[in-house]
N, C-alpha and C positions, 0 to 999 in steps of 0.2 A: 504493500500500500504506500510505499514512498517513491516510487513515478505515478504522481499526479498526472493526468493528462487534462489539459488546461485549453477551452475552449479562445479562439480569437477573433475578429472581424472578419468574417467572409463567410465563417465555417458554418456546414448545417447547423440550426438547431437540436440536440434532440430531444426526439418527439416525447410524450409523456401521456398517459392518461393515471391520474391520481383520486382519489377521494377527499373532498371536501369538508368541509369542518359537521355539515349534518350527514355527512356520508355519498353524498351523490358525486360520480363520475365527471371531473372535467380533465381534458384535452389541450394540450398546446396548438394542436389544429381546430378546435371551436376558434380560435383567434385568427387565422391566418386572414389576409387580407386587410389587417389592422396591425399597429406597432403594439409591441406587451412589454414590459420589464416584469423581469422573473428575479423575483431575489430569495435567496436561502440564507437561512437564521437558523442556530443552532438550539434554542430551547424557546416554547411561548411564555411569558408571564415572568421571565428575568428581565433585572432589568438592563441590562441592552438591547434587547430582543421588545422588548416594551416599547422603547424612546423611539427604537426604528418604524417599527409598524406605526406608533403612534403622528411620526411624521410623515411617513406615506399617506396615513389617512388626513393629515391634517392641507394634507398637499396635494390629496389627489384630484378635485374641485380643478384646477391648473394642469395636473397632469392628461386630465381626462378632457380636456377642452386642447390641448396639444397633440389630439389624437391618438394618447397615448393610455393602455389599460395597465393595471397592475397585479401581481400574481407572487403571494408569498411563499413558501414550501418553506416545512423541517421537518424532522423525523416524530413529530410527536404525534401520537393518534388523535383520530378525529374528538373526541371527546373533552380532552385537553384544548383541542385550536376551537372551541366553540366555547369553550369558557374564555377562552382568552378574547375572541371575538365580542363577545357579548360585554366585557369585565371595560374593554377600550374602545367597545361602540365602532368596530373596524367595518369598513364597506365595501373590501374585495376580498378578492377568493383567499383563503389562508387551506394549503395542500397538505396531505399528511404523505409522507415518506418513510416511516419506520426502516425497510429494510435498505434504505439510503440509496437504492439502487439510480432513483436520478439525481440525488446528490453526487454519486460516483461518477456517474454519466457526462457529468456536467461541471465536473473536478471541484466541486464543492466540499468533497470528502476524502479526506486523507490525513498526512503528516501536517503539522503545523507546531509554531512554537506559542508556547504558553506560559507568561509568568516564567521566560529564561528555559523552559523545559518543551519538548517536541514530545506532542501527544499525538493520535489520531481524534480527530472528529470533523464536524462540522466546520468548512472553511465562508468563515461571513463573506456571500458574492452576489454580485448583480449585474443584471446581461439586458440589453437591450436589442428584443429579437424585433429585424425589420416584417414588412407584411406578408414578404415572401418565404417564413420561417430560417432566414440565414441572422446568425451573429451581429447587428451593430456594434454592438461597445459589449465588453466582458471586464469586468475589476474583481478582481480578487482581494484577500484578506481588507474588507472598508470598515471604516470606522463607526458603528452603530449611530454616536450623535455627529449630528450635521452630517452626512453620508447625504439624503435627499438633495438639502440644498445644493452640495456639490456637481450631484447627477442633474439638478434642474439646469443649473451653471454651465454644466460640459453640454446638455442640450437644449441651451437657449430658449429653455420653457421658464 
């Protein structure tokens, strides 16, 4: 698990069908023909994982008027991402991932360093897929506060 394979600008998507915080089936293809940012967070209801989602949501009014959707994923089951939802009043999709198979996919998952020490887990990242399901912008390891505005920044939304 220490060759990350780390998605870039051009590269497919890939594709993903997950479960949703009350259980129902979405698709990275429900989207296509529309731009999405897909960000992965390693735990709901910490607080970084908090401040983030809670700035997505606070921003998305802007992001969604930029033509642009927005699309959480971690590993944690639907049960959990529906309290979290409901706990911070969030108003996009939040994905559950347990077996991290599109975290892995999506090289959100792997080695990283922690506090001076290299664990495996969840790599905080966010991808901006064009309409055509290819790659715009890919960030790896972002910084939970202020991360949005930055992404607003890098696309002049």
């Amino acid at each position: 698990m220490t060759d990350n394979h780390r998605l870039s600008p051009g590269d497919p998507a890939p594709d993903f069908t997950l479960p949703d915080a009350d259980g129902n089936e979405v698709s990275l293809a429900d989207y296509r023909g529309r731009k999405v940012v897909v960000y992965f967070y390693p735990a709901a209801s910490t607080p970084g994982c908090t401040k983030q989602a809670c700035d997505f949501r606070d921003n998305l009014g802007e992001l969604n008027e930029a033509g642009l959707s927005v699309i959480g994923i971690s590993p944690d089951k639907p049960a959990k991402l529906a309290k979290f939802r409901d706990a911070e009043q969030l108003d996009f999709p939040l994905l559950s991932d347990p077996e991290r198979k599109v975290l892995t996919e999506w090289g959100a998952f792997g080695e990283k360093t922690m506090y001076g020490k290299k664990v495996t887990g969840v790599i905080r990242s966010t991808f901006l897929v064009d309409a055509e399901g290819k790659i715009e912008v890919a960030q790896y390891n972002v910084r939970a506060t202020g991360h949005v505005a930055k992404l607003r920044r890098d696309l002049s939304v």
